[in-house]
Every structure is written in C-alpha cells, then in structure tokens.
N, C-alpha and C positions, 0 to 999 in steps of 0.2 A: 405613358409619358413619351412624348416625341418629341426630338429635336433637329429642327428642319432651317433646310437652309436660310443663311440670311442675313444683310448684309448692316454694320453698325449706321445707325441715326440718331448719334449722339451728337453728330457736325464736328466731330473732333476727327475722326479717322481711327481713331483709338477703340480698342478692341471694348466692350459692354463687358462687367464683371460684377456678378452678385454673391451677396452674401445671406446663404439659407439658414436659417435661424428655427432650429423648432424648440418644443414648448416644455417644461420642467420643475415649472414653480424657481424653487431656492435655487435649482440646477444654474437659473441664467446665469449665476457668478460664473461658473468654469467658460461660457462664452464670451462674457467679458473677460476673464484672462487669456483665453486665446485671441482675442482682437487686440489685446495691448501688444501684444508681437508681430501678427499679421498687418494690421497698420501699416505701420512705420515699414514691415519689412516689403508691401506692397508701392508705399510712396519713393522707397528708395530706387527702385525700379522704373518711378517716370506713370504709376496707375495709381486707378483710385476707385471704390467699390460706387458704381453709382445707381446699382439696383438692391435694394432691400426688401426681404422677403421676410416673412415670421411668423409665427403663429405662438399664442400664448405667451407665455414668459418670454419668448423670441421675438414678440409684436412687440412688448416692450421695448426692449434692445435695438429694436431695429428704429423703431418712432425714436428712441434717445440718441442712437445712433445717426440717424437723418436729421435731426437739429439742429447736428452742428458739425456735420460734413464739409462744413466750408471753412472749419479750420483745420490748423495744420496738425498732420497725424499722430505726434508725440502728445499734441493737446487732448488732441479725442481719447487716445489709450487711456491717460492718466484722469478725466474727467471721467472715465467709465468705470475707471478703479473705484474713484471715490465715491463715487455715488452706491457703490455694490458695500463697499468698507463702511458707510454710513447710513445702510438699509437697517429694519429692524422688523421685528413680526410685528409690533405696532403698527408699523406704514401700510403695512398689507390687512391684516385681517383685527378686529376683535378680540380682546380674551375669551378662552371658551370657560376659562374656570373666573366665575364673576356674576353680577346680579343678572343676568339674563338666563342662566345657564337652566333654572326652573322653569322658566319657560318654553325656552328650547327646549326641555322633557316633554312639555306636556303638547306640544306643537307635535309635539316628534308620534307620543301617544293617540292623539287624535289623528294622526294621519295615518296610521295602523288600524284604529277603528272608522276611518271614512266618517269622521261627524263635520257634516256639513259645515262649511265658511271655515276650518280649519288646515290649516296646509303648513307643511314646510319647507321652504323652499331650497334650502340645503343645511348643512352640520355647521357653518363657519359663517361670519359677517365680514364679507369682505369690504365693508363700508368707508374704510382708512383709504384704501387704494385709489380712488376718483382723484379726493384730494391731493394724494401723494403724485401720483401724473402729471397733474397740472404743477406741480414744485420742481415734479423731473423733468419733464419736457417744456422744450419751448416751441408750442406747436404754431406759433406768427411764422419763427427763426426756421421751422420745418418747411411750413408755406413758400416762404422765401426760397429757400433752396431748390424747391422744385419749380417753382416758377422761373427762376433766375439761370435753370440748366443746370446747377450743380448735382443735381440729381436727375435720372431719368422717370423713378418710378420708388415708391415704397408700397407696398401690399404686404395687409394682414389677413387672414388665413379665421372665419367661427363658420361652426355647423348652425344653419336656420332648423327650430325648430318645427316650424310651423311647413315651412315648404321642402325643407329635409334636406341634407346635402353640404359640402362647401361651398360658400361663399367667398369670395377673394374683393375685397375692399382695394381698390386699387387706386392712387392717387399720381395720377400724373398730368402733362402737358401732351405727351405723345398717344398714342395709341393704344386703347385698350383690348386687348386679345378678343375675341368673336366669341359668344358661347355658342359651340358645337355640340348635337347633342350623342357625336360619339365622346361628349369627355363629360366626367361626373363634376368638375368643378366651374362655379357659376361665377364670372367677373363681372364686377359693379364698379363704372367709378362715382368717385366722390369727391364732391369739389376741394373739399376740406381733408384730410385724414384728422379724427377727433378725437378724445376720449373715450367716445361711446362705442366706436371699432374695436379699440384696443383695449376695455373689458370686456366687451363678448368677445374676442378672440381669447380669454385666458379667464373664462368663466367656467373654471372646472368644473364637471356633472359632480352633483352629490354633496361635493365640499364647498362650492358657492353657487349663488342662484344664478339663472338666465339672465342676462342681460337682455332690456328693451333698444332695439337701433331704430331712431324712427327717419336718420336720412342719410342715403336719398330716400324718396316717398317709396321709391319702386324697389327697395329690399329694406322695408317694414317688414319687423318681424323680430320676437326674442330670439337668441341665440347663445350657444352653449359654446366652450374651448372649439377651436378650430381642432387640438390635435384629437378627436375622436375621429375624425373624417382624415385630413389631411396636416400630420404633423410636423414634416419636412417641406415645405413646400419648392420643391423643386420642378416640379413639372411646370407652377405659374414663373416662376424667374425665368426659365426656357422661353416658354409662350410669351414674356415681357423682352425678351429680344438679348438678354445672356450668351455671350459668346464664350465668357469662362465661369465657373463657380467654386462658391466658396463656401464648403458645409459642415458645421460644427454638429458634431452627434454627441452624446451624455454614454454610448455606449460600442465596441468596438465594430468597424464596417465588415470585419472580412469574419468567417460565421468560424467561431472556436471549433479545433478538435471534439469530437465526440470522446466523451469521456462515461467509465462506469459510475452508473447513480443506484443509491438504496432507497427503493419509495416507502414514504414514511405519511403518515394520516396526516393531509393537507387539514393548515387552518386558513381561516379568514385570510388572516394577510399574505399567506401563500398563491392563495386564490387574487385577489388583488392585484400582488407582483405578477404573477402571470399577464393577467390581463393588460396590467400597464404594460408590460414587455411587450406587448403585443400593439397595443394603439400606438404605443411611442417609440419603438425601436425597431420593430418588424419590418412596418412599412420603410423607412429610412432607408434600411438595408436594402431593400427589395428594388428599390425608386434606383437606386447605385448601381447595383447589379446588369440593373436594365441601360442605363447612360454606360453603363461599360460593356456593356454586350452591342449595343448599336456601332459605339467609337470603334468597335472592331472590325465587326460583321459586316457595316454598313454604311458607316460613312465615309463621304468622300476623301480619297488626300490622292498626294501629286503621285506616291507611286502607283495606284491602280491598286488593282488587285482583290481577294475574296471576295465577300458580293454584292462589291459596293455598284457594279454594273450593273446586275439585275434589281437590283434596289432603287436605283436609277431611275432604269426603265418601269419597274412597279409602278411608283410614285408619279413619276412623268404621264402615266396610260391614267394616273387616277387623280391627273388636275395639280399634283401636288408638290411642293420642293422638296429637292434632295435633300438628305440629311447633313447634316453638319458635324464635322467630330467638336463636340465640347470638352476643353481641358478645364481639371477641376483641382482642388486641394481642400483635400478632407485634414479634420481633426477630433481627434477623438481620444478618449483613453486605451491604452492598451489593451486593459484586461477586463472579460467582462465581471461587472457586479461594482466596478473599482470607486464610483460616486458612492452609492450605497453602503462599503465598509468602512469609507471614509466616515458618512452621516452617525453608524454606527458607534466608531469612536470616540467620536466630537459627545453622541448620547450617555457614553459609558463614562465617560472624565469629567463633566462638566453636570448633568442631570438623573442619573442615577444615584439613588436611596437619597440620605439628607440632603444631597444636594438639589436634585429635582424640585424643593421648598421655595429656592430662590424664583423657579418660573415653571409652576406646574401643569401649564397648557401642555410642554413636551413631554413630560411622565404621563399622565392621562393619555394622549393620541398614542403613543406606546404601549399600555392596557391593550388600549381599542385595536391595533393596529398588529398587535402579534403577541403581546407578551414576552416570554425570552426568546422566541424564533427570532435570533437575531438576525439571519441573514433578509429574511420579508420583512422585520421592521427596519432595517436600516434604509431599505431600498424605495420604502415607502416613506419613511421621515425625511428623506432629504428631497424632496416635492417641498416639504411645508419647513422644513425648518430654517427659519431668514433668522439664523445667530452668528456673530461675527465672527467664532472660531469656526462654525462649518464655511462660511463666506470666505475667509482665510484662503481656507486650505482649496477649495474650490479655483481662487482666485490664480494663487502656484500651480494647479493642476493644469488648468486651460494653458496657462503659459511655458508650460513645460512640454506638456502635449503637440503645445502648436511649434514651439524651435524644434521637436524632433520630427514635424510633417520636414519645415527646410533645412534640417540637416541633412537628412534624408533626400529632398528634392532638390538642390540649389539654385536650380532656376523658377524657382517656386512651383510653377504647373505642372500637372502630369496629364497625359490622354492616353497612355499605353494602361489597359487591365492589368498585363502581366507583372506590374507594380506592388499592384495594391488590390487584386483580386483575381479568385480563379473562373475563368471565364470559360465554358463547356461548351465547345465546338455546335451540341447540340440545341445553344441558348439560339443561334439562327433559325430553327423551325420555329420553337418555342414565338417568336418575335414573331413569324409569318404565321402563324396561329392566333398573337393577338391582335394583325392586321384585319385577318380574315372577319375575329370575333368584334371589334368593333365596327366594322363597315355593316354585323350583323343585327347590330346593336341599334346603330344607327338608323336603320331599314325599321326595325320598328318601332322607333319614335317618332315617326314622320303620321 
C-alpha cells in the first residue's frame, strides 16, 4: 500500500476524504452507528466524505451510504439508523430450518460423494438480498451524485474466481487508478455501480454462492466476498486520490498485550474464528500499521526531517511521487472479541433453550458453529445474526466508539503514530524491503 503524492481534483480545493468500510455480515450495524456521529461531526467542520470504499457488508453501506450524500448529514445518520433498526434475516437470507432444508442435505451429500450434475453451491440462500438492495438503495439517486460531483468515486472491493485476485469495481467521472502489476488489486470501472457488484462483493465463501458479474464484459466472471482478498480496502481509497481516511474496523487497531493462554482441543468453530480473524482483522491491522509507518518515516511535511529526503530522492530516481502524509480517524471497539460477546449475549437472552422455538435458524447455526464454545460461537453468530436486539446494541456501540475516536481527537484527524500505534523505528527497512520486493515482483511479470 502506497501513499503518493498528490494533489485534490475535486475543483473544490478542499481536501479528498474516504470512508473504508470492510465486510462483517450483521457487523455492518456497528458501522452505521459510528457514521451517525462521524457525519454530522465531519459536516460541522465545513467536510464531507466523497470517496466510498467497501467491501462486503461495507459495499452495502457504502452503495447506501452514496445514494444519498447529497443530503444533509443528520439526514443520512438517521436514514442509516433505520434502515439497520428495520433489517431482518428475512431481508438477507432464506430460512435454513424449512421445506428446503432436505434438500440442501441431500445436495450437500452428493457433493461429498462427487455424483455428477449435483453441487452445492453454499449452506444459506441468500436470495432475499437482490430484492432487498434495490428497496435500500437508490442507485438512479447514486448515479446522480457521482455524475453531478457530489461524489468522486464509490468502489467495492469481490475476489474473481475465475481470474483470481481483487477486483475493485470502481464508479466514477474521474480517473481510474492504473492496474500495475506490482499491486495485487485489479480496478475495473463501471459505468453503473449495480446490484451485481455489491452481491459479489459480500458473497461469503461457503455460506452463499458466487455471484455471476457479467458488466463490464472485460471483468466477466463469478466472484466471491471481496473480504477473502482484500477486506479494508484502503490501499484503493489511496490509489482513488484520499488525502484523509476514515476506517471503521469490527475489532481493535493497536495489537493487545500479550497475555497467558491454556491450549485446549480446538473445535470447528475455533478453527473458523481463527481464520476469520485472519481474513478480516489482520490484514486491517496490518494495512494501518503500514499508513503509520510511512506518515513517519517517509512522508513529506514542512519541518523536514527522518527519511523523508531519501525517500524523496528514492522515488524521484524511480519516476515516482513523493509520498504524502495521510491523516486518518480510525473507529473501532476497544477490546478485542467485544462484537462477538455482545452477539453472544443477545444468543443467551433471546434464543437459548425454549426460547430458540421462536426462530430456530439461530439454535441450529450454534449447533453447527461451536456448540457451548461460547467465545467461537459468538464471534461467529454475529457475521449472520440480522436480530434487532443484536442490531441494537451494535448500533450504541459504533456510536459510542466513534464520540470516543473525537473526544479523544478534537480536531477530528490524526497523522502522528504515537497516538494511536506503536510504530518500531525498524518498520523503515521493513518499508525499504517491500520497495525492493515489489519492483522484484514486478520484474517478473513483465
């Protein structure tokens, strides 16, 4: 991820400002509660977010969120509330317990024994969601805004199966980023942002099928959730011309104390949370780490100093602009796991033993999903669980989250590390190690 010099072409003068949106399923509530504060606390200020990034549950938000950018910010908040306070797992998926569910067995069975013309395409029908898109969004009013300037760019973020890799759907008037083949993600524009981007970008592997995108012609192709590849997409908001960002994570930026653990015979869903930790929080972390290790080491500002002269001159010998310090404002919860004991308890009060009768889709995925390991099934239910007491509390969370980034910040930006991460003098090699390795990278894809 690079962040290189450059200068706003918005025709305003005013600084470019995205909002990075990655992917969570149910999670999106907590990012709709931290924009009901961010908003407003960004308008009052004389800004306005006009690059949307997303990926999954985020490509949502972000396509809802661009619809209606042209009104005014206490509107947008509270239009984003209600839409999350009036979701339902109906809107999104299927019952799983219901006259199909024999079938999905025997779907499921035959694709275990390979008998021919039998397949599954995943565990869940997410067939409610197309329709529900088009009630949530209004993608003419989306059209409109980016044609009209009020936006520079919205981009959502799916892995192509077929040709491998992210894909970045990008919808604008201005300029779409280069695909360079020292960077692993591929920008497509599209005359339209549609439907069909923003289910393959949040067409979880396993739990829903591939989505088919058939335009443009030239990224034909099924595709899976962007966040297996790319779940924060920060690096394209950069590349889209971001001079500040704004990134909501499901889990904490700056990496916890190391603390003593007693290893215990992993199940299923320990294995699972793992992994998701890993496609969906790792990278996050890591993408951050790196924008705060450049803002230090290497980009430019008025007093001079560390190495941002030879970094300079680097980039200058190799065609290329200086780097830019970008200021950001992160939101996030405090403590890690803290989505996940929330989903937890919303399971415990609400669908645990007789009460589970009322909507047995959530006792069943809990079976499946860990059994009493509550700490992996929590952390896995709250991906799928769209119930309005987890959406609730979700919704208080993001907004509680986000007044303590500006209580904390009052001028809302930050671009100092020493804020908000610890930044190791040695992350400078580290950065000139992976100059070296993609210029090597490069070299052989030519």
């Amino acid at each position: 991820m690079v962040h290189e010099g450059a200068t706003s072409t918005n025709g305003s003068g005013r600084p470019r400002i995205a909002i990075v949106l990655p992917g969570g399923g149910a999670r999106g509530a907590y990012e709709a509660g931290a924009l009901s504060v961010l908003l407003p606390a960004l308008e009052a200020r004389g800004e306005k977010i006009t690059i949307m990034c997303g990926t999954s549950v985020g490509a949502i938000n972000a396509a809802f969120l661009g619809s209606m950018s042209d009104k005014p910010a206490a509107e947008q908040a509270q239009l984003a509330l209600a839409r999350w306070r009036e979701m339902r797992k109906g809107d999104v998926i299927k019952p799983i317990i219901g006259p199909s569910l024999p079938l999905t067995g025997l779907r499921f069975l035959g694709e275990l024994l390979e008998v021919p013309g039998v397949r599954l395409a995943s565990i869940m029908d997410p067939a409610p969601l197309a329709g529900s898109l088009d009630h949530w969004i209004n993608w003419e009013a989306l059209q409109r805004n980016v044609k009209m300037g009020v936006l520079d760019a919205v981009c959502v973020i799916a892995t192509a199966l077929t040709r491998g890799g992210p894909v970045a759907f990008v919808h604008t008037d201005g300029k779409v980023p280069p695909n360079k083949a020292s960077t692993d993600v591929r920008y497509v524009r599209v005359g339209a942002l549609a439907a069909e981007h923003v289910r393959a970008s949040a067409a979880i592997p396993l739990l829903f099928p591939p989505v088919e995108v058939t335009t443009p012609t030239s990224a034909a192709d099924y595709y899976i959730d962007g966040g297996t590849r790319l779940n924060s997409p920060i690096a394209p908001a950069l590349a889209l011309g971001a001079d500040r960002v704004i990134v909501i994570g499901f889990e904490p930026f700056a990496a916890p104390p190391p603390r003593p653990v007693t290893p215990v015979q992993p199940r299923l869903a320990d294995v699972t949370a793992n992994i998701l930790d890993g496609l969906l929080v790792d990278q996050v972390a890591a993408d951050l780490h790196r924008l705060a290790s450049v803002n230090t080491f290497y980009a430019e500002s008025s007093g001079g100093g560390g190495f941002s002269q030879a970094a300079r001159n680097y980039r200058t010998s190799q065609g290329k602009k200086p780097y830019k310090k970008v200021s950001y404002a992160l939101v996030a919860p405090e403590r890690k796991g803290e989505i996940g004991a929330i989903a937890e308890e919303v399971f415990q009060k609400h669908y645990s033993g007789w009460r589970g009768l009322r909507s047995p889709d959530y006792p069943v995925l809990s079976r499946l999903l860990g059994g009493d390991r509550t700490r992996a099934r929590g952390e896995l239910l709250s991906f799928l669980m769209f119930d309005e007491h987890f959406v609730a509390r979700l919704l208080e969370a993001g907004a509680a989250d986000a007044q303590r980034w500006l209580d904390r910040h009052p001028r809302f930006w930050c671009a100092d590390a020493a804020h908000d991460f610890q930044v190791d003098p040695a992350g400078a090699d580290v950065l000139r190690e992976e100059q070296v390795l993609d210029e090597f990278r490069a070299m052989r894809r030519r």
